[in-house]
SEDREN-570874 format. One record per atom (N, C-alpha, C): x, z, y. Coordinates in steps of 0.1 Angstrom, whole numbers, padded with zeros to 4 digits, always signed. Example, Ala and Ser with C-alpha at 12.3 -4.5 7.8 and 13.67 -1.06 7.14 Angstrom:
REM residues 2
+0132+0078-0057
+0123+0078-0045
+0132+0078-0033
+0128+0071-0022
+0137+0071-0011
+0129+0079+0000
//
This chain:
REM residues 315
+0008+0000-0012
+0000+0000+0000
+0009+0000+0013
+0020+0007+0012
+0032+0007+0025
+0035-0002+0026
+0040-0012+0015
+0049-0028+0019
+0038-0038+0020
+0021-0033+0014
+0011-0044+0024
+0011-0040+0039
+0013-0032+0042
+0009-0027+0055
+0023-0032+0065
+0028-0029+0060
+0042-0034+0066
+0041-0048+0070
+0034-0057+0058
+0036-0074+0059
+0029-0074+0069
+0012-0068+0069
+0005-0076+0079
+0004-0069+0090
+0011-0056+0094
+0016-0053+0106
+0026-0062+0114
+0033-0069+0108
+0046-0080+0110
+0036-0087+0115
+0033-0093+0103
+0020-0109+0108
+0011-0104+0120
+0001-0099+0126
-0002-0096+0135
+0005-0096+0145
+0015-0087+0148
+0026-0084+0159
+0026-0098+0161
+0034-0105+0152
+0038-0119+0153
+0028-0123+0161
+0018-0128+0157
+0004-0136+0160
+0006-0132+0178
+0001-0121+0179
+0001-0116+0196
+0012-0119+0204
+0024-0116+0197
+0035-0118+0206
+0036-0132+0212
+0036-0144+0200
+0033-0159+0203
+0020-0160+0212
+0013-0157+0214
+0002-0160+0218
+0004-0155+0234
+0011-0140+0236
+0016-0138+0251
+0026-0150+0257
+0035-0154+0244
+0040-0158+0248
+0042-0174+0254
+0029-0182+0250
+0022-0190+0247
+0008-0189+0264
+0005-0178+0269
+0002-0174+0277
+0008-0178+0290
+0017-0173+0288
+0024-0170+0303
+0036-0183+0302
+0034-0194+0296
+0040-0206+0297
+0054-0210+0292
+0061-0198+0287
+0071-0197+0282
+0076-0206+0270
+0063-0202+0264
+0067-0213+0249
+0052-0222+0245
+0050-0234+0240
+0041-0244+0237
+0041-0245+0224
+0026-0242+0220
+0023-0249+0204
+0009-0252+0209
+0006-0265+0197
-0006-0266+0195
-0016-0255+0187
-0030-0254+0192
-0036-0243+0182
-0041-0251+0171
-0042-0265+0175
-0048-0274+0163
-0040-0270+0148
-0025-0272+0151
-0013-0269+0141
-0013-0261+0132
-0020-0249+0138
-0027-0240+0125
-0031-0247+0111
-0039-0258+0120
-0045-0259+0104
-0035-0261+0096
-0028-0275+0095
-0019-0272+0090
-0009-0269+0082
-0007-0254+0088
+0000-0246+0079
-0011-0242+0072
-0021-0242+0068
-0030-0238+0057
-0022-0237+0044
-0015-0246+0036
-0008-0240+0024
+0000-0224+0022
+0002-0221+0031
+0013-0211+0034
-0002-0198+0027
-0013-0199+0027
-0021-0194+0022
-0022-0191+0006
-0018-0205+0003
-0012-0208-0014
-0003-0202-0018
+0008-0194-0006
+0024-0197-0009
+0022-0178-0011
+0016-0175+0000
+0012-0159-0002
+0005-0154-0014
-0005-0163-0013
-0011-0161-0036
-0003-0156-0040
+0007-0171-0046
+0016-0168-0054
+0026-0160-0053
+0031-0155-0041
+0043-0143-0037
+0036-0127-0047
+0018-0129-0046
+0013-0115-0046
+0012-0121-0067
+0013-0130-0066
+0013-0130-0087
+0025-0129-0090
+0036-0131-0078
+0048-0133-0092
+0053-0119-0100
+0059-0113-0108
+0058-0104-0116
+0076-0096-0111
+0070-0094-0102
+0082-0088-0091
+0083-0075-0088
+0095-0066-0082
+0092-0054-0074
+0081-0058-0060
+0072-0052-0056
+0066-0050-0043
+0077-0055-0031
+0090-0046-0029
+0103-0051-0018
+0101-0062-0015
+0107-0071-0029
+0108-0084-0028
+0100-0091-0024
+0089-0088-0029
+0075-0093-0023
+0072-0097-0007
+0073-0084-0002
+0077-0084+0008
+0083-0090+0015
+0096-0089+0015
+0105-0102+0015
+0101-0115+0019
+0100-0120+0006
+0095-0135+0006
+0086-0136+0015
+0074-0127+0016
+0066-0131+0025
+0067-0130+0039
+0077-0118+0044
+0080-0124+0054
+0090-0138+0061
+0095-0140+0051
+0102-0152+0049
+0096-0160+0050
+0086-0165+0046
+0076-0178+0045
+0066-0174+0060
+0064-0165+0070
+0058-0161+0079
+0066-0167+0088
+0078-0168+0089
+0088-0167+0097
+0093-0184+0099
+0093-0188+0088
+0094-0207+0083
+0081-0210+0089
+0069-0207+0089
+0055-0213+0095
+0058-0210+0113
+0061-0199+0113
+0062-0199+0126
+0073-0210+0134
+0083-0210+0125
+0092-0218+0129
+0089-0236+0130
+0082-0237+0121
+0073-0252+0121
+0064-0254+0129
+0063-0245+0131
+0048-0244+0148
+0055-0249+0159
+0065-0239+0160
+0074-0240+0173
+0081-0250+0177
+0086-0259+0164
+0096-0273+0162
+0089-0282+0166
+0077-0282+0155
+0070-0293+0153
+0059-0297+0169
+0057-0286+0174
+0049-0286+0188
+0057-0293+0196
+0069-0287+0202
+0080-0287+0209
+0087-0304+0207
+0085-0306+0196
+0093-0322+0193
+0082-0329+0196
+0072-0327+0192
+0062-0343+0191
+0054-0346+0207
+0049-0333+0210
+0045-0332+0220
+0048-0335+0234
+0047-0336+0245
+0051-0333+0258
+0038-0341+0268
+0040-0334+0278
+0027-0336+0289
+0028-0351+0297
+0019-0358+0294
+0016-0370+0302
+0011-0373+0313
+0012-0381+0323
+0007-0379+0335
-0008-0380+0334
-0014-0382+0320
-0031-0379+0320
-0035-0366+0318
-0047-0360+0322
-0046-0350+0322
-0057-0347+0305
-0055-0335+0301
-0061-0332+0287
-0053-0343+0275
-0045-0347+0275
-0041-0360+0273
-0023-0357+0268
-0020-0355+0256
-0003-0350+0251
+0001-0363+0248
+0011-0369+0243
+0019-0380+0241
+0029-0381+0239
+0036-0387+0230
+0051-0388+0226
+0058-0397+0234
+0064-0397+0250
+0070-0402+0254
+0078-0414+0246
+0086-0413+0238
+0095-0415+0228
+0088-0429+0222
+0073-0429+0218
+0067-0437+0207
+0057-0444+0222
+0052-0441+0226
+0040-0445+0237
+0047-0445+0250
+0045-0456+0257
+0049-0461+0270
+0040-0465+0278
+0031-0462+0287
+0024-0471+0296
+0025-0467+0310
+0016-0482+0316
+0020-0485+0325
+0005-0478+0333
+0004-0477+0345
-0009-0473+0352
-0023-0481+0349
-0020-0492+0346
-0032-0502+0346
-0036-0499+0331
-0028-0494+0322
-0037-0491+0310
-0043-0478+0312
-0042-0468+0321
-0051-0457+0320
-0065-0457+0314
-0071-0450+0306
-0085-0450+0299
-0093-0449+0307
-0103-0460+0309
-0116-0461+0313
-0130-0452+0312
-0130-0443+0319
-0139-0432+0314
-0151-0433+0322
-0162-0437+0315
-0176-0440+0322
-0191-0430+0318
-0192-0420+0321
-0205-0414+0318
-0206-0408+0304
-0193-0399+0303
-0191-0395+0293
-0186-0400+0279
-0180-0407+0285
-0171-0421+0276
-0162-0421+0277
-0149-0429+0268
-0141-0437+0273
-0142-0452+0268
-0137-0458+0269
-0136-0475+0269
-0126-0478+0269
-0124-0490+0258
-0107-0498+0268
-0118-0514+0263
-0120-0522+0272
-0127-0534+0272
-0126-0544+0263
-0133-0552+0259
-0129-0563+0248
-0121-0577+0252
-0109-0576+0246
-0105-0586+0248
-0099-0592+0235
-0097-0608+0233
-0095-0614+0220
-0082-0610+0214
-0081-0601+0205
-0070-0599+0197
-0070-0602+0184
-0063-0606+0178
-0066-0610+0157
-0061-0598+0149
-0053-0588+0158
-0051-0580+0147
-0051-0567+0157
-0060-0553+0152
-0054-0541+0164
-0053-0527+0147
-0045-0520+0156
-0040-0511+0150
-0050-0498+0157
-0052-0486+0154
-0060-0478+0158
-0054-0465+0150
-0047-0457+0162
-0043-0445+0160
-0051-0429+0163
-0065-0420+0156
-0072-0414+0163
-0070-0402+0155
-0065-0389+0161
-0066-0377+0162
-0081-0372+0164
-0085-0362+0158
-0097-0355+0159
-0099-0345+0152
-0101-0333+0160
-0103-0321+0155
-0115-0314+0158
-0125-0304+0151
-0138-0290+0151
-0148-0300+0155
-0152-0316+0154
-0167-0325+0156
-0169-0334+0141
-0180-0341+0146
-0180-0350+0136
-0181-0364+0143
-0176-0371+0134
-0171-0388+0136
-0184-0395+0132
-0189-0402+0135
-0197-0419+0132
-0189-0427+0137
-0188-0441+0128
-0178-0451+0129
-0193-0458+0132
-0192-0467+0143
-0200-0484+0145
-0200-0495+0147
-0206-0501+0152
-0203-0517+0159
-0205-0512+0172
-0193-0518+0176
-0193-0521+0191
-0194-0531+0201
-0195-0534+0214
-0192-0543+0219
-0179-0546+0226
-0174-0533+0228
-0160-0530+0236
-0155-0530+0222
-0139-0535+0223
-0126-0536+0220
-0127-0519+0207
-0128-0506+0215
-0133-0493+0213
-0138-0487+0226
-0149-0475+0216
-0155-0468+0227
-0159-0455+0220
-0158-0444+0229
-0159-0429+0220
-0169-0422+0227
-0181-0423+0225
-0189-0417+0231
-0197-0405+0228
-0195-0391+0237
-0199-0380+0230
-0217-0379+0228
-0221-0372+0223
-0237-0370+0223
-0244-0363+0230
-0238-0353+0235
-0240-0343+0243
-0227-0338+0250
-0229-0337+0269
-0220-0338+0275
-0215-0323+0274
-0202-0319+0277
-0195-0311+0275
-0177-0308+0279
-0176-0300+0275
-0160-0298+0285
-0152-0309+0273
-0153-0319+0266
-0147-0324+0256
-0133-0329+0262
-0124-0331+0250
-0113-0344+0253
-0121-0354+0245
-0115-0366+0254
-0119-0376+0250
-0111-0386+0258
-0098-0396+0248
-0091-0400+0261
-0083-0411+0247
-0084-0424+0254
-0079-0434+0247
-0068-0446+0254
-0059-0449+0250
-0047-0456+0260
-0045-0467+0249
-0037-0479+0254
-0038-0488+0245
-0023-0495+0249
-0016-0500+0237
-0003-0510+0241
-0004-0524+0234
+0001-0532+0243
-0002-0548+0233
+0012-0551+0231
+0012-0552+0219
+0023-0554+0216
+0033-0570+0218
+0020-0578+0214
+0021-0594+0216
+0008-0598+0219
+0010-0612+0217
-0005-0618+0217
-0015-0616+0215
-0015-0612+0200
-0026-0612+0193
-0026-0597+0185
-0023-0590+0192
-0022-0573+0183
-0020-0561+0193
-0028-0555+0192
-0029-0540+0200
-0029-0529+0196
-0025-0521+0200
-0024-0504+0194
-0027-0496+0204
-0039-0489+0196
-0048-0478+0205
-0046-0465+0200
-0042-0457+0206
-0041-0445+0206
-0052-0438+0210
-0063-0429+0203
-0075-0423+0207
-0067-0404+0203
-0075-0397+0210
-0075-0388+0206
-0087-0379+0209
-0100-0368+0207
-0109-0363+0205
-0113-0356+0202
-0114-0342+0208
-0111-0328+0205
-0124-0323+0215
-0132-0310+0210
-0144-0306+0216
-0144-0299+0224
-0127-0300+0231
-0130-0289+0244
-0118-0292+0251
-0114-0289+0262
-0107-0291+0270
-0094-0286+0267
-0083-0292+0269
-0067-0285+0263
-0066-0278+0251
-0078-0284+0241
-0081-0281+0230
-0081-0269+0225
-0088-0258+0235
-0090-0245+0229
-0103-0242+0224
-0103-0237+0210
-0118-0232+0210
-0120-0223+0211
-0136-0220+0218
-0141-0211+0219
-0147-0203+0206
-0143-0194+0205
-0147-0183+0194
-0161-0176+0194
-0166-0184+0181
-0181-0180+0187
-0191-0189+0192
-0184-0203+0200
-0198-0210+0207
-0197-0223+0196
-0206-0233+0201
-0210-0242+0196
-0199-0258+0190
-0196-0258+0181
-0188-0267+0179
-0191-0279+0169
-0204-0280+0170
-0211-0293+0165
-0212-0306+0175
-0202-0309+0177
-0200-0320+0189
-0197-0331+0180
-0207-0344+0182
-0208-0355+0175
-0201-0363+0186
-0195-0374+0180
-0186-0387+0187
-0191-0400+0181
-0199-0407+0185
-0198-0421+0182
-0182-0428+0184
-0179-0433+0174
-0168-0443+0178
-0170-0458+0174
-0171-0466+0182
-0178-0477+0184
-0163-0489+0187
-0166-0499+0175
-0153-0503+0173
-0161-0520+0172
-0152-0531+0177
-0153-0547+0177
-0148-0552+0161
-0161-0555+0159
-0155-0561+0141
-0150-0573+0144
-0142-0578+0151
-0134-0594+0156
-0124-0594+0149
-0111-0578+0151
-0104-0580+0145
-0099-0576+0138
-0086-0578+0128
-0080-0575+0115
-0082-0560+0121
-0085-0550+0113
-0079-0535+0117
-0069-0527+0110
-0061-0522+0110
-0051-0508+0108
-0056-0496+0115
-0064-0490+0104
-0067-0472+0113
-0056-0467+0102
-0051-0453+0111
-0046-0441+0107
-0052-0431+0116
-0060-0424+0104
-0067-0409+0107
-0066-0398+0113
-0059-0392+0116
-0056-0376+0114
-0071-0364+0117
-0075-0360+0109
-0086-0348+0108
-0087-0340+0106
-0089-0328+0114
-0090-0318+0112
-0099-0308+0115
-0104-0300+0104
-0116-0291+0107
-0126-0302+0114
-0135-0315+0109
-0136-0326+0109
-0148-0331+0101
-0155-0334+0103
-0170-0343+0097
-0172-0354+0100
-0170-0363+0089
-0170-0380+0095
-0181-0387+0083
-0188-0397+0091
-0194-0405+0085
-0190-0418+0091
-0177-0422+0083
-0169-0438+0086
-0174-0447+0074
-0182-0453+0082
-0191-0467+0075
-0183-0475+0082
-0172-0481+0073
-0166-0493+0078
-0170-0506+0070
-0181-0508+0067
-0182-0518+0056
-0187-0536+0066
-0185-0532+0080
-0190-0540+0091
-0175-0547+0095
-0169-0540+0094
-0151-0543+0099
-0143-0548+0090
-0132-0559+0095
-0123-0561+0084
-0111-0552+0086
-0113-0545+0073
-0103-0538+0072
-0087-0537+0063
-0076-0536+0070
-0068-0543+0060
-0063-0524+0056
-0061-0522+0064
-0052-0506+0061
-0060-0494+0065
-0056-0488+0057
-0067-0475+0061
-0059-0462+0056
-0054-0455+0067
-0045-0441+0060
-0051-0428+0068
-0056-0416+0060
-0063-0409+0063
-0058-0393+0058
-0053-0383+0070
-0052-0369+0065
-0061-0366+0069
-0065-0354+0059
-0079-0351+0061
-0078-0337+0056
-0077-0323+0065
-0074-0313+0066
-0088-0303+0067
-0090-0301+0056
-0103-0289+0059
-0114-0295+0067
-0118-0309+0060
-0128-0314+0065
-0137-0321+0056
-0147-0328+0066
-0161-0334+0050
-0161-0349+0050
-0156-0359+0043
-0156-0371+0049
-0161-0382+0041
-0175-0390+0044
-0180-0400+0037
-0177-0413+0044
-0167-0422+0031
-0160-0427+0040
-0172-0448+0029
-0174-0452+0035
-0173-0465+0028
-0168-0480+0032
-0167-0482+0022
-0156-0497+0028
-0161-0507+0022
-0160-0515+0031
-0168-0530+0027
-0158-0541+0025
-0159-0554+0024
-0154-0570+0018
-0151-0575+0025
-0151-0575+0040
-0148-0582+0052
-0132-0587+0049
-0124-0581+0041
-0109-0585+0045
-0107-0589+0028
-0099-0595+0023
-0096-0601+0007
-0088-0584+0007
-0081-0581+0011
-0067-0572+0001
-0073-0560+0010
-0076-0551+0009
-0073-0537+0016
-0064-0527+0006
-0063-0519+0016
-0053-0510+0011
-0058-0495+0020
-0060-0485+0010
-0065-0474+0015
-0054-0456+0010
-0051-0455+0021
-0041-0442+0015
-0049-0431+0022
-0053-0419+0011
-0060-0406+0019
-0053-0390+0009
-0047-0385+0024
-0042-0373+0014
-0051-0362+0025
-0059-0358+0012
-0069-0344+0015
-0064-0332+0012
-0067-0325+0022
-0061-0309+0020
-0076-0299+0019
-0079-0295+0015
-0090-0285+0015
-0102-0290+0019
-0105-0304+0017
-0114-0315+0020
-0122-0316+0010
-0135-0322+0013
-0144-0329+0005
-0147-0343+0013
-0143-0352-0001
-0145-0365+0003
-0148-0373-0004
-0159-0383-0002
-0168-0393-0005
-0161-0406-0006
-0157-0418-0012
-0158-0431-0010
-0168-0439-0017
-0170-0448-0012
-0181-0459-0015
-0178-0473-0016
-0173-0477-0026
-0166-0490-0031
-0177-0502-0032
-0178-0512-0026
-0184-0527-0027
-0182-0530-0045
-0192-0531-0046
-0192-0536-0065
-0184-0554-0063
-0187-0561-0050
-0177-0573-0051
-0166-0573-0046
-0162-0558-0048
-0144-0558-0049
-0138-0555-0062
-0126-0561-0064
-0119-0554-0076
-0116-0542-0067
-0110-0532-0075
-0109-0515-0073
-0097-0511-0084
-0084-0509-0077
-0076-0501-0082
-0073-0492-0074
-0075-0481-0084
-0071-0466-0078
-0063-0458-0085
-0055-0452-0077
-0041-0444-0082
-0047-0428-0075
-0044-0417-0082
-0047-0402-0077
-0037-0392-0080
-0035-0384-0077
-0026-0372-0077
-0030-0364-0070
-0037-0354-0080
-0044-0344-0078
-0038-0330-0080
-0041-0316-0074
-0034-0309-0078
-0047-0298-0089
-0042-0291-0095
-0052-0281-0106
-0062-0279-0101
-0060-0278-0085
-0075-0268-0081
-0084-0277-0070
-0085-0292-0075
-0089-0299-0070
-0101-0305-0080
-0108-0313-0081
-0120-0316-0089
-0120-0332-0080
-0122-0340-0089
-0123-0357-0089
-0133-0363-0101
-0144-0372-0093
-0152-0378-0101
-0155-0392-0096
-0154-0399-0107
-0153-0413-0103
-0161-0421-0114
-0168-0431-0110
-0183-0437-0114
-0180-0451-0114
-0185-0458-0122
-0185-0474-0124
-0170-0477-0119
-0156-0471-0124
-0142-0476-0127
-0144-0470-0140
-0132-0480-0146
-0130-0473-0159
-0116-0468-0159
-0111-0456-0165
-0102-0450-0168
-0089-0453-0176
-0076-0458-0175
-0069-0466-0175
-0057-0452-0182
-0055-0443-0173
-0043-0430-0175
-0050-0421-0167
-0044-0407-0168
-0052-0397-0164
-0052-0397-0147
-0042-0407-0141
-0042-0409-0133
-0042-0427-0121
-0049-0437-0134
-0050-0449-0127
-0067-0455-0134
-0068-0457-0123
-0084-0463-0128
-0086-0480-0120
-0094-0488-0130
-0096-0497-0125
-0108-0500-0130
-0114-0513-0117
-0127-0518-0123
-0127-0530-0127
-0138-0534-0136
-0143-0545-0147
-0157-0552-0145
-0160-0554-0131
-0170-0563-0132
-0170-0575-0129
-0180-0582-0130
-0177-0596-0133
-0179-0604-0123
-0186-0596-0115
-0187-0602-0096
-0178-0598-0089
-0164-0594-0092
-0155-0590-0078
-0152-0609-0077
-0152-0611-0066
-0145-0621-0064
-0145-0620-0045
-0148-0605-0038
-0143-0611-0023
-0130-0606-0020
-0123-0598-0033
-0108-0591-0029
-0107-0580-0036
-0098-0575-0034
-0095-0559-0041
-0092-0551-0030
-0096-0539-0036
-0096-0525-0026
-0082-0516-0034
-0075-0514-0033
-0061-0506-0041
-0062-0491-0030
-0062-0479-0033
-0066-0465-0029
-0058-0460-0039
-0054-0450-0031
-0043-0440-0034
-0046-0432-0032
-0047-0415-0036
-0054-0403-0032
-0047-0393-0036
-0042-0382-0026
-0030-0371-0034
-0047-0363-0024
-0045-0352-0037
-0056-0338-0033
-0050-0328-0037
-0052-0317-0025
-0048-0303-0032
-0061-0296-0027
-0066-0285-0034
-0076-0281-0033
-0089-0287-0028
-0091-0298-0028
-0103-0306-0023
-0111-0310-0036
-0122-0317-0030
-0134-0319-0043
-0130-0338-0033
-0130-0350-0046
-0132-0359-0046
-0144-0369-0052
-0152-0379-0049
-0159-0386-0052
-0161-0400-0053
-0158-0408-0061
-0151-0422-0060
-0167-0430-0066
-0175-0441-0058
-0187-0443-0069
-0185-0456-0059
-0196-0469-0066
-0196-0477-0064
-0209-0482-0058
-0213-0492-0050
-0228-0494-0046
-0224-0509-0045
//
């Protein structure tokens, strides 16, 4: 009972000290980052099963308290830094713009306008709402449902002619704090132009999406999905897709076009649950399908799970 009290005397202290310190401007993390470190939850399980003196125990776990803290503080500090938009972080380093791309923010929106591109790429962060994917008439558009102190802030770089890269990001409150306690069912339309080739990469967290992309051609699709619920379906619009999703403490849906072929690769961990419907079972971890109408392309999906529930079925 003394070397528990000891740990989470540590862990607290810790917690408040960062947080003063975090306060008064001294040091920068994101609070999103937490999530996260969610495994470090896993890591303390197993410190309290291993068949050890208590001391050591101890130990370790302040050890592993001390490495999360340390990945907070790195990982914030490196990726991060403040952009001349406001609510709005950016990696100097990777994103460059110029004034005239600033995000178009109209009546609780943002916008970046449609113009003819053949291929865009779409980079969107979102954390504590939930997502609808649609047709749009703009290029993209993120529109909330009900107004509120939200972020909501999208920049875009063209790379060439015919290819753009949008950076969204979408969070339910302002400098991304939440409020403890109030309302964080904040829905986002994201309203997207099925013209061109797409590349999304996801990031979600603490997160509810219903991405019906079966309207878009989609070639790539890579999705973390951190302690969130996500029904995701993909359609035939493009011959080859390719879909990578590593779920952390997730439940997640996909919804396979019966006139695609469908190979799927998984890596799952013990405490995860996967169920998969009209593929057939090939190894305990490759499944493929056998019907006789794929002929608009193949879907190839890749899925690493740790503690999440999966659901693979076909329509």
């Amino acid at each position: 009972m003394k070397n528990k009290s000891i740990f989470w005397g540590i862990l607290l202290a810790s917690i408040g000290i960062l947080w003063i310190l975090k306060s008064l401007g001294i040091i920068y993390f994101s609070c999103f980052l937490f999530l996260k470190l969610w495994p470090l939850i896993l890591i303390w399980v197993g410190i309290k099963l291993l068949p050890i003196p208590d001391k050591w125990k101890i130990i370790l776990n302040i050890a592993v308290l001390f490495l999360g803290i340390t990945f907070l503080l790195i990982f914030s500090n490196s990726k991060c830094c403040n952009s001349k938009w406001k609510h709005f972080s950016i990696c100097s380093k990777e994103w460059n713009f110029d004034d005239d791309d600033a995000p178009l923010s109209i009546n609780n929106q943002s916008i970046i306008k449609y113009e003819e591109y053949e291929n865009a790429h779409l980079d969107l962060t979102a954390s504590a709402g939930k997502l609808v994917f649609e047709t749009g008439e703009e290029l993209i558009a993120i529109r909330e449902t009900e107004k509120s102190n939200s972020t909501i802030n999208i920049t875009s770089k063209i790379e060439d002619d015919n290819r753009v890269f949008i950076k969204a990001e979408v969070h339910p409150f302002k400098n991304k704090v939440i409020h403890v306690g109030g309302k964080n069912s904040h829905q986002y339309n994201i309203l997207l132009s099925n013209s061109p080739i797409w590349e999304m990469d996801l990031d979600l967290n603490a997160a509810a999406g219903e991405l019906d992309l079966s309207e878009f051609k989609v070639k790539e699709l890579e999705i973390e999905s951190n302690a969130s619920a996500l029904d995701i379906k993909l359609g035939s619009l493009y011959p080859e897709v390719n879909v990578k999703i590593e779920s952390n403490a997730s439940a997640v849906e996909i919804a396979v076009p019966k006139n695609m072929k469908c190979l799927l690769k998984k890596d799952d961990s013990a405490l995860s649950s996967f169920s998969v419907t009209g593929l057939t079972k090939e190894s305990n971890s490759r499944y493929v399908s056998t019907g006789n109408n794929e002929t608009a392309g193949v879907i190839n999906i890749s899925i690493g799970t740790n503690v999440s529930s999966v659901e693979v079925k076909r329509y």
